[in-house]
C-alpha positions as CSV (number, residue, x, y, z in Angstrom):
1,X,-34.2,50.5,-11.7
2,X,-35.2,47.5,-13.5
3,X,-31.8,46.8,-15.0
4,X,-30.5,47.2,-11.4
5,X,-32.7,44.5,-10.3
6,X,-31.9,42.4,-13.0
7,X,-27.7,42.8,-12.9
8,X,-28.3,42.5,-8.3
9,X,-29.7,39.3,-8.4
10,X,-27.1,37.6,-11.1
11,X,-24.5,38.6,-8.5
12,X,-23.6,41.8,-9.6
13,X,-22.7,45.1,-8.0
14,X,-23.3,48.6,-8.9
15,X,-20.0,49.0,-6.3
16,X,-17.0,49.8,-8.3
17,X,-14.6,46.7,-8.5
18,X,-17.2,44.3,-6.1
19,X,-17.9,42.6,-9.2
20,X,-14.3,42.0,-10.1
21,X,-13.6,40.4,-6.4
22,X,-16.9,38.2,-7.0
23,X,-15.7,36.8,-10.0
24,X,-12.0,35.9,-8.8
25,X,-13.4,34.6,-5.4
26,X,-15.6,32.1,-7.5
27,X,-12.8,31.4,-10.0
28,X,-10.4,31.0,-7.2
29,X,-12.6,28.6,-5.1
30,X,-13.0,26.5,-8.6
31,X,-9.1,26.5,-9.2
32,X,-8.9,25.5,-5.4
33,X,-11.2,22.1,-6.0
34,X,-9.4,21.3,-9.3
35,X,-5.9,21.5,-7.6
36,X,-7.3,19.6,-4.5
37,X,-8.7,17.0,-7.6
38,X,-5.3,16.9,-9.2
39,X,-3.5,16.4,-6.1
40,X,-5.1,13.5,-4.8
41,X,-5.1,11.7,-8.3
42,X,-1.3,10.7,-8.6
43,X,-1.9,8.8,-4.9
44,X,-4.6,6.8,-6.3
45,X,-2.8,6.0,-9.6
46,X,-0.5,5.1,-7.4
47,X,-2.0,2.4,-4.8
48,X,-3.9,0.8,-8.5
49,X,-0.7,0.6,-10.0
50,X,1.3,-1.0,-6.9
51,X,-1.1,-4.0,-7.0
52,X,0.2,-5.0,-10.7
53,X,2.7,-7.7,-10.8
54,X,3.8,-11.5,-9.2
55,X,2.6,-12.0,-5.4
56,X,2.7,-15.3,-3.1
57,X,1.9,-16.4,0.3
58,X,-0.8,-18.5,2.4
59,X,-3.7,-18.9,4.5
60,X,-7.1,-20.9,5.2
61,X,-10.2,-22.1,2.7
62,X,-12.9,-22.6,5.7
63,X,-15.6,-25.1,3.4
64,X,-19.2,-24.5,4.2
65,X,-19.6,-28.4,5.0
66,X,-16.2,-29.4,5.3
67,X,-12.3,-28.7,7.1
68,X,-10.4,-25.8,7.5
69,X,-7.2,-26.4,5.1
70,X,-4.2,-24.9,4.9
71,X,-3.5,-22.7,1.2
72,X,-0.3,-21.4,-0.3
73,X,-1.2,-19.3,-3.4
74,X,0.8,-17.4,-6.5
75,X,-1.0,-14.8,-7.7
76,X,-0.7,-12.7,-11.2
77,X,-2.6,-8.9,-10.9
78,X,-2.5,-7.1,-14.7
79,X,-4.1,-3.6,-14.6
80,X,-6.9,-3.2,-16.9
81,X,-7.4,0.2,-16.9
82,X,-6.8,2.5,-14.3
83,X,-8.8,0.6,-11.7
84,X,-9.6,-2.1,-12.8
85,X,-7.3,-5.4,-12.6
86,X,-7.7,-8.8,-14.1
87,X,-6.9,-11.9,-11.4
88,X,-5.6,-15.3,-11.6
89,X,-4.6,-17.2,-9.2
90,X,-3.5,-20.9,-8.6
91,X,-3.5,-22.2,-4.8
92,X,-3.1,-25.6,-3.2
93,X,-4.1,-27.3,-0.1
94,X,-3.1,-30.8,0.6
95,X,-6.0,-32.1,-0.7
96,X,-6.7,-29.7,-3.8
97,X,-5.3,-27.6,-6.6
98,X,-7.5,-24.4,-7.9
99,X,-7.2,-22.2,-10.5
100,X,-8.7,-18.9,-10.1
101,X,-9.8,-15.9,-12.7
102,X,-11.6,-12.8,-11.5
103,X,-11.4,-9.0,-11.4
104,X,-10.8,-5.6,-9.2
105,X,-12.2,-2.8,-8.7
106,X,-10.0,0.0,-6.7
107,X,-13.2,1.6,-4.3
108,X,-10.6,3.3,-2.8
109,X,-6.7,3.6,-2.6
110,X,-5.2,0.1,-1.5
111,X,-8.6,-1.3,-1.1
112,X,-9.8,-3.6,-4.0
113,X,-13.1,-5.6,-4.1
114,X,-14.6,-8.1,-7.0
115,X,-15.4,-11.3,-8.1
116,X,-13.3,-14.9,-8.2
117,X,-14.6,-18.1,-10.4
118,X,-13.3,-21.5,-9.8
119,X,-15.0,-22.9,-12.7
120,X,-13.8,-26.4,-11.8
121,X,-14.6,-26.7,-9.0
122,X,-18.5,-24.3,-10.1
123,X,-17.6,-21.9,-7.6
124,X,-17.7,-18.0,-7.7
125,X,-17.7,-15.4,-5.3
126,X,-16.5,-11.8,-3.5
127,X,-12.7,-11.3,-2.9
128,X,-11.4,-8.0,-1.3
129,X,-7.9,-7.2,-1.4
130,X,-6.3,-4.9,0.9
131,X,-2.6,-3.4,0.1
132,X,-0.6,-2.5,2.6
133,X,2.9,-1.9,0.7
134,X,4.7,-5.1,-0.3
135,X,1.9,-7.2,1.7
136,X,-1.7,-7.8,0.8
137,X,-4.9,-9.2,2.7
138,X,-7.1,-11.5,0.4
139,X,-10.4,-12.7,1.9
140,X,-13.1,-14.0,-0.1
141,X,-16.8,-15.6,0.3
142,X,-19.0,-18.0,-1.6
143,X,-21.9,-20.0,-0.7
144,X,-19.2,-23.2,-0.7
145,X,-17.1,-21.8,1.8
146,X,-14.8,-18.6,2.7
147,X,-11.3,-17.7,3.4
148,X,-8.1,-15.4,3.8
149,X,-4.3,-15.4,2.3
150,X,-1.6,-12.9,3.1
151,X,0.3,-12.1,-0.3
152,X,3.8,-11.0,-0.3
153,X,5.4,-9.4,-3.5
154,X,7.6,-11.2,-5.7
């Protein structure tokens, strides 16, 4: 009775084929996740790797004690590894040029968040990008001031 006890409560049967159907349901429900896994992974790949490449467009810088200026912007995405993208950017209002560097992280497909340094200019900051196909929203946010740019693809 003792062994009975023992083999019950690992999950097995003394029931002729019960412990077969125990085995495949828990085997089946792993294969299940893993297929779920693999399937969503080539989407993901996907979005990270539609952000690589040339992209241009404009918008507003908003300084904490200053105007609201108009930016055009050119901006270079290289993928790092799979989530992770190195930035640079060069924009221009009409009264400044800036050269930006930062990176990406993908938290989730198309959406992108990070960090952007304007050493020039001793500013640094969040930036979250948001890819919607061949368009992307940029906003960012530092102590100096904040801002958005709509980026087409090159």
């Amino acid at each position: 009775m003792q062994v009975m006890g023992n083999r019950l409560s690992r999950g097995y049967s003394m029931v002729p084929g019960r412990e077969f159907a125990q085995v495949t349901g828990r085997a089946f429900c792993g294969f299940a996740l893993l297929a779920l896994t693999v399937a969503m992974a080539p989407s993901t790949a996907a979005s990270a790797a539609a952000l690589a490449g040339e992209w241009s467009g404009e918008g507003t810088v908003t300084q904490t004690e200053g105007p609201t200026e108009k930016v055009r912007c050119r901006v270079s995405y290289k993928q790092e590894s799979a989530k992770v993208f190195g930035v640079v950017a060069k924009c221009a209002s009409t009264s400044q040029m800036m050269n930006q560097t930062g990176e990406l992280l993908e938290v989730r497909p198309g959406v992108f968040t990070g960090e952007f340094n304007l050493t020039q200019y001793d500013v640094s900051g969040r930036v979250r990008v948001v890819l919607d196909g061949e368009t992307q929203t940029v906003t960012f946010k530092s102590p100096k001031g904040e801002g958005e740019v709509i980026l087409n693809r090159q």
